[in-house]
C-alpha positions, 0 to 999 in steps of 0.5 A: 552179340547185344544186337542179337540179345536186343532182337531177342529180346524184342521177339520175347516182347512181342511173344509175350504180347501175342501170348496176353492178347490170346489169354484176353480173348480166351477170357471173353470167349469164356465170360460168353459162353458162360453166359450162353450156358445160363441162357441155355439152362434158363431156356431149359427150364421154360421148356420143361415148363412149358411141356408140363403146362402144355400136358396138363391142357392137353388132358384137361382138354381130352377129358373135356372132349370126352364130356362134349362126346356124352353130352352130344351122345345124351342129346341124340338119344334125347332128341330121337325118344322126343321124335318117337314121342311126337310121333306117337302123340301125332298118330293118337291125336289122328286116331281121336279125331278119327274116332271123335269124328265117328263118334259125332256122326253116330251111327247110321241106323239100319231103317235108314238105310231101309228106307232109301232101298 
């Protein structure tokens, strides 16, 4: 009977070591997933504010599109009137030299024209 109470109590030994390095690798399975979820939260966070700042470019740059869209419009109003402009000015300044042409010849007198026939 001492020999089973020794080998009994050398498995109640063993059990209980078994049992302490089971309890210390729970332990440092939970210190690392602790550490992973304040990893995770942090991570969460710089997320969140990175969603916000990553919005608040995209509207400044919606609005600023839409400021470059008028500008641009703006511009090819401008340009097209400036073109009518130019051309008006290019068909007037034909018409004066035209007239101013005329004008410096005088006109043709009708004994001259008599005369010659």
């Amino acid at each position: 009977m001492a020999q089973q109470g020794a080998t009994l109590q050398g498995y109640n030994n063993e059990l209980v070591k078994c049992i302490e390095d089971l309890c210390s690798k729970r332990d440092e399975l939970h210190r690392q997933i602790l550490a992973e979820e304040e990893e995770k939260a942090k991570v969460q966070n710089d997320i969140r504010i990175l969603t916000e700042k990553l919005a608040k470019i995209n509207e400044s740059l919606a609005k600023k599109m839409a400021n470059r869209n008028e500008f641009d419009k703006t511009i090819a109003e401008t340009e097209g009137a400036y073109m009518k402009i130019l051309e008006s000015s290019q068909a007037l300044l034909g018409i004066l030299k035209r007239d101013t042409y005329k004008l410096k010849d005088g006109p043709k007198s009708t004994s001259e024209g008599q005369t010659r026939a």
